[in-house]
C-alpha positions in Angstrom: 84.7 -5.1 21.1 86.1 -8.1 19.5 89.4 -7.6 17.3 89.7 -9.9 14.3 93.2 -10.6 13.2 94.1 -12.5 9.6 96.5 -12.5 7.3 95.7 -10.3 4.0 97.6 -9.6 0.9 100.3 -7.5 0.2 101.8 -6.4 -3.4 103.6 -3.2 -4.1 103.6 -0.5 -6.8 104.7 2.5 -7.0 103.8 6.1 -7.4 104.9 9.2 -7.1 105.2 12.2 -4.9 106.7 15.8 -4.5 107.3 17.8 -1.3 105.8 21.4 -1.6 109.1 23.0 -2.0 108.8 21.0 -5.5 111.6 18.8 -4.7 111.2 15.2 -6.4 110.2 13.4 -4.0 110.7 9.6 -3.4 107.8 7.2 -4.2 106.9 4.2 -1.8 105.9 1.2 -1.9 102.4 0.3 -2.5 100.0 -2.2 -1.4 97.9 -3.9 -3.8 95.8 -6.1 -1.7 94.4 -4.9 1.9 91.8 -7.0 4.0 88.7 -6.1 4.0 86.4 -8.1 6.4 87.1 -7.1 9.8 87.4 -10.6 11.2 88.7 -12.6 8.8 90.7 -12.6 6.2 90.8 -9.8 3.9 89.4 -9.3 0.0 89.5 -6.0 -0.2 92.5 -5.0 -2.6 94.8 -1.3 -2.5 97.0 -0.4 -5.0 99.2 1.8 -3.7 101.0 4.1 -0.9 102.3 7.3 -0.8 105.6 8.0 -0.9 107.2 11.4 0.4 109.5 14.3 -1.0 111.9 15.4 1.4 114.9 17.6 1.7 116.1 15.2 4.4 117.7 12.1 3.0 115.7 9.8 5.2 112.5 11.8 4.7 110.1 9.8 2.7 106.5 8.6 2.2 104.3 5.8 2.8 101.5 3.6 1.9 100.3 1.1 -0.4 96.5 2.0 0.2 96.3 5.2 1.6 99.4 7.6 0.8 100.4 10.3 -1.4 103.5 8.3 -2.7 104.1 5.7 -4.3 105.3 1.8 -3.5 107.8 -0.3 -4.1 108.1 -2.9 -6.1 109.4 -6.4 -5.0 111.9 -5.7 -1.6 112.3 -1.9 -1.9 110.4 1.3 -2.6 110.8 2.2 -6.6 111.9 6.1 -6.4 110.2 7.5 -9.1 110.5 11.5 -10.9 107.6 14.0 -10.0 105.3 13.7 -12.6 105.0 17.5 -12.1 100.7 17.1 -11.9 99.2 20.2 -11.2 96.2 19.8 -9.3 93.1 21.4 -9.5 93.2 22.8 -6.0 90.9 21.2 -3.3 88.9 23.2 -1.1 91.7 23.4 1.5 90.0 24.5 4.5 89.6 23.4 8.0 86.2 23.6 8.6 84.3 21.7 11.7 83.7 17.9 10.1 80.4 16.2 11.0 80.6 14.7 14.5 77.3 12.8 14.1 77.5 9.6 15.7 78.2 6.2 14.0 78.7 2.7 14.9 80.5 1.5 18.3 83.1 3.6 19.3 86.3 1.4 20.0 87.0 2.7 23.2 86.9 5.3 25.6 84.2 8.3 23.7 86.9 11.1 23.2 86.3 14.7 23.5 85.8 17.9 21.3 88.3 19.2 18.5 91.9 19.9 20.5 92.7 22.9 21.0 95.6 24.8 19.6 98.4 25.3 21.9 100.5 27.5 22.1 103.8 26.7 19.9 106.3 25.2 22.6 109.6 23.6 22.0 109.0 20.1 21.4 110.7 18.9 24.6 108.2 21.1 26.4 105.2 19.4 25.0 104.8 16.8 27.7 102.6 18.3 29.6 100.2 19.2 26.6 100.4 15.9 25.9 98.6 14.8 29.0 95.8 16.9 28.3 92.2 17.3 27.4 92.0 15.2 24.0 90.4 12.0 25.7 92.2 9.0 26.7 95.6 8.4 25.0 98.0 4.9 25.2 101.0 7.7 25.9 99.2 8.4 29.1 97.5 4.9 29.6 100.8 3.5 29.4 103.3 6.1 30.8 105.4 7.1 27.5 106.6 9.9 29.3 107.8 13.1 27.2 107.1 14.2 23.9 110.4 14.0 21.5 109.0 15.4 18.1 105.6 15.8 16.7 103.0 18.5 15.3 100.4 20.2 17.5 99.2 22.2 14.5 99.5 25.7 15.9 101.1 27.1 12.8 98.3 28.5 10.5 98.4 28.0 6.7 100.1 25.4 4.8 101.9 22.7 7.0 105.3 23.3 8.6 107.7 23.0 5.7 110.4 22.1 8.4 108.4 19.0 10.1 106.2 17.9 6.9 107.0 17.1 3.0 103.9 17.6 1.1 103.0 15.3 -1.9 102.4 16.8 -5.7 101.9 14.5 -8.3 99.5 11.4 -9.5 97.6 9.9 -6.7 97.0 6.4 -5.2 97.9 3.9 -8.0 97.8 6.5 -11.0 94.3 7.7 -9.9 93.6 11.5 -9.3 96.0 14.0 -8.1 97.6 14.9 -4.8 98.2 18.6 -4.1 99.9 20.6 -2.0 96.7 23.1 -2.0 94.5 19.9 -0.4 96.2 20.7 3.0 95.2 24.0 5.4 96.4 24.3 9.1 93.6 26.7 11.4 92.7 26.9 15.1 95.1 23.9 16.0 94.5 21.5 13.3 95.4 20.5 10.2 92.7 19.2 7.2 93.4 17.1 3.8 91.0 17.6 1.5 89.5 15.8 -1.4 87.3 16.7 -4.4 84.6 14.7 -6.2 87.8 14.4 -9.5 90.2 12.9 -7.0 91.9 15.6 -6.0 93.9 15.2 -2.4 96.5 15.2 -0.4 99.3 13.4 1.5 102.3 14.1 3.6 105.7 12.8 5.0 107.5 14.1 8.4 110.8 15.3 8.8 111.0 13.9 12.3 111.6 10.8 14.4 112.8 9.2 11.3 114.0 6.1 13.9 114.0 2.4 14.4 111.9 1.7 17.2 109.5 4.1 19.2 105.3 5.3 20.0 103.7 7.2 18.1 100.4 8.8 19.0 98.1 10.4 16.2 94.4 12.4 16.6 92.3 11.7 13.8 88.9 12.3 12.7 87.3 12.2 9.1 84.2 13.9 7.6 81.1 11.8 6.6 83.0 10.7 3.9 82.9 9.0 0.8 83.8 5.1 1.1 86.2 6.0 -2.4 88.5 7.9 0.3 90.0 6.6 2.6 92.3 7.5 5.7 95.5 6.4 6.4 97.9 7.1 9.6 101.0 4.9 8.6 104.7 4.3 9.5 107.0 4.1 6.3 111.0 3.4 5.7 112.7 6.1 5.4 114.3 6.7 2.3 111.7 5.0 0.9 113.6 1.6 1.2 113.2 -1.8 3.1 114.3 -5.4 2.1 110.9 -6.9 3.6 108.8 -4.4 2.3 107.7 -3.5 6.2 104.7 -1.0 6.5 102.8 0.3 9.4 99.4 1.3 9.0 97.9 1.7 12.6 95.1 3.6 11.6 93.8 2.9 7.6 89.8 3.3 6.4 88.4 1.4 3.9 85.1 1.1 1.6 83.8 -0.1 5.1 83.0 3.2 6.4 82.0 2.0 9.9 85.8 0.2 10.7 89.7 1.2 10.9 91.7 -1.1 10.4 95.6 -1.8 11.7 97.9 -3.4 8.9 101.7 -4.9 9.4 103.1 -5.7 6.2 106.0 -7.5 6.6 106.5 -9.1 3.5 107.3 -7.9 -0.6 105.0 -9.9 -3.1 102.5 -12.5 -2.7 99.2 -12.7 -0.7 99.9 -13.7 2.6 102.6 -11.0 4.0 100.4 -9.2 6.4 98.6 -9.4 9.9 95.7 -7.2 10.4 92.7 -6.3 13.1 89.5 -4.2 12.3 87.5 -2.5 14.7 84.0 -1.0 14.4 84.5 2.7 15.4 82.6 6.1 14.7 85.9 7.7 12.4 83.8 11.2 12.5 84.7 11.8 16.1 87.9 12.3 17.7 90.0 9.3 18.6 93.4 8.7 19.4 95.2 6.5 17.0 98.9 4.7 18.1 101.9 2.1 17.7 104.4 0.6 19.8 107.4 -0.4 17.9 109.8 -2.2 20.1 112.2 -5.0 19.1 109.9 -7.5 21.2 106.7 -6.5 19.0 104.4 -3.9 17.7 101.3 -3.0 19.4 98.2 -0.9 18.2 95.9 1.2 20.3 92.5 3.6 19.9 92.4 5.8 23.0 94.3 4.1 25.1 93.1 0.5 24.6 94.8 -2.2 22.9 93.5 -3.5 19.3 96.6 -5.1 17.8 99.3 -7.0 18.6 102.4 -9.0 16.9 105.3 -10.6 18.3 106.7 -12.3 16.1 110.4 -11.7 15.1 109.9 -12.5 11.5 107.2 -9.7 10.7 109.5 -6.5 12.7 110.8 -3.9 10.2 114.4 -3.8 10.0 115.0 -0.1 9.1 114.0 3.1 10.6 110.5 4.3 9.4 108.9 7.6 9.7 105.5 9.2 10.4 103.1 9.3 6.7 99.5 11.0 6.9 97.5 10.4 3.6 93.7 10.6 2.2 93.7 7.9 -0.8 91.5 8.0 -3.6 89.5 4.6 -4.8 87.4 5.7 -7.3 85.1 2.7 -8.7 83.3 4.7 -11.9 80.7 6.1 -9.4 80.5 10.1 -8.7 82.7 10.3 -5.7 81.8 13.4 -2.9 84.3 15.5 -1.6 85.3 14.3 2.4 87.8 15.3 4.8 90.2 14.1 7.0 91.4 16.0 10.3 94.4 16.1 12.3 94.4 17.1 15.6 98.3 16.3 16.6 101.3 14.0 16.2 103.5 13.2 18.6 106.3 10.6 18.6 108.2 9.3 22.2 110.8 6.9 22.8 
């Protein structure tokens, strides 16, 4: 499986989101440009990132392509007022998505939807973390204990104590993100979005830290190349002088690849490294980052797909865990897709 690395473009706008207790919520950054070929240098463009509303001062949310908030402009995320958007709710459900199979899987084939366990203290989760959801870099590469995270075994809307939920415009101006987009069942939680544009996005409460591994299990529905996935790290408070973003697991209108960006950069076209690997997104896979001060490292089940060690491209604030569906509509009807979440967990 050969991993293509290039250097893409990065610009950042904002938008804006709110956390479902209808707090405003900060807007991030967004990214204007994001690689699209998978080997070389990227032409596909995003607009724009979620950003997160949080009661916690460093709570805030993400992207430029994918998220439910908005971007910043020039070296630091623009907060920005919920717009107050109702949305037309989404069919918020968890149903099974489609697990046909698709192009190459990246690497080891992983394994049927987790199941829920049974709600543990966080510190306890280390064992659950070594078990039956295929093969993971935390046990590949010895991460020991879990520190914080989501295993999804709270039923309804997402924990309002781990997770601020975005309300408000969507990606770039375009659609809505709801709160009613997002159902927890049987262990996992789905993000929904409509043929109008109607989805969803969320910030965590936890690990809001400089430095760590963080370990997410995703899956999408068949979906509609207008939508696209998005696991990302973002600063917390919505702020960063270099504009840093993580996304370590991001679709695109290329159905059949995910994609790992590190912006590192504010403005201009060439602030970003990125790899694309050819994967089957409708089954389980395990999606991570290693943020150390040497580097920052990107793995699918276990294997390594990215890697950059240069000093000049590391964050310098503490960034935080962002899960978003982002809508790209193009004039074309769009179809309603999914994206699943099986567990997040965060270690040293």
């Amino acid at each position: 499986m050969a991993i293509a690395l290039s250097l893409g473009a990065l610009s950042l706008t904002a938008c804006s989101v709110a956390p479902t207790t209808g707090a405003t919520a900060p807007s991030p950054a967004t990214q204007a440009s994001h690689p699209a070929a998978a080997s070389t240098s990227s032409a596909a463009t995003k607009a724009s990132r979620p950003a997160a509303a949080s009661t916690s001062p460093a709570a805030t949310a993400p992207k430029s392509a994918v998220p439910s908030a908005p971007k910043p402009v020039g070296g630091t995320a623009a907060a920005t007022a919920d717009p107050g958007v109702e949305a037309a709710p989404a069919a918020a459900v968890a149903p099974a998505v489609a697990g046909a199979a698709g192009a190459a899987q990246v690497a080891a084939t992983t394994v049927s939807t987790p199941a829920a366990p049974a709600a543990a203290p966080v510190a306890a989760q280390a064992a659950v973390a070594a078990t039956g959801d295929g093969s993971q870099a935390a046990t590949a590469r010895g991460w020991g204990a879990v520190v914080a995270g989501d295993e999804f075994s709270k039923a309804g809307a997402p924990d309002s104590t781990k997770w601020s939920v975005f309300k408000g415009t969507g990606h770039a101006g375009k659609g809505v993100r709801s709160p009613q987009a997002w159902a927890v069942a049987n262990g996992v939680a789905t993000v929904s979005g409509n043929s109008a544009g109607t989805t969803g996005g969320m910030s965590a409460k936890f690990a809001q830290q400089k430095y760590g591994k963080w370990e997410t299990r995703m899956r999408t529905s068949a979906r509609d190349p207008k939508y696209h996935p998005v696991l990302l790290l973002w600063p917390n408070n919505n702020t960063s002088p270099n504009c840093a973003e993580i996304d370590y697991a991001e679709g695109s209108t290329n159905t059949t690849q995910i994609k790992f960006f590190l912006h590192y950069a504010c403005g201009g076209s060439n602030f970003q490294t990125t790899a694309a690997k050819t994967i089957d997104t409708t089954q389980w896979h395990n999606y991570a980052v290693e943020w150390t001060p040497t580097g920052i490292t990107g793995y699918i089940d276990g294997v390594k797909t990215f890697s950059d060690t240069n000093p000049a491209h590391r964050p310098s604030v503490g960034m935080h865990q962002t899960l978003q569906l982002d809508w790209f509509p193009d004039g074309s009807a769009t179809k309603p897709s999914q994206m699943q979440i099986g567990w997040v967990r965060v270690y040293r």
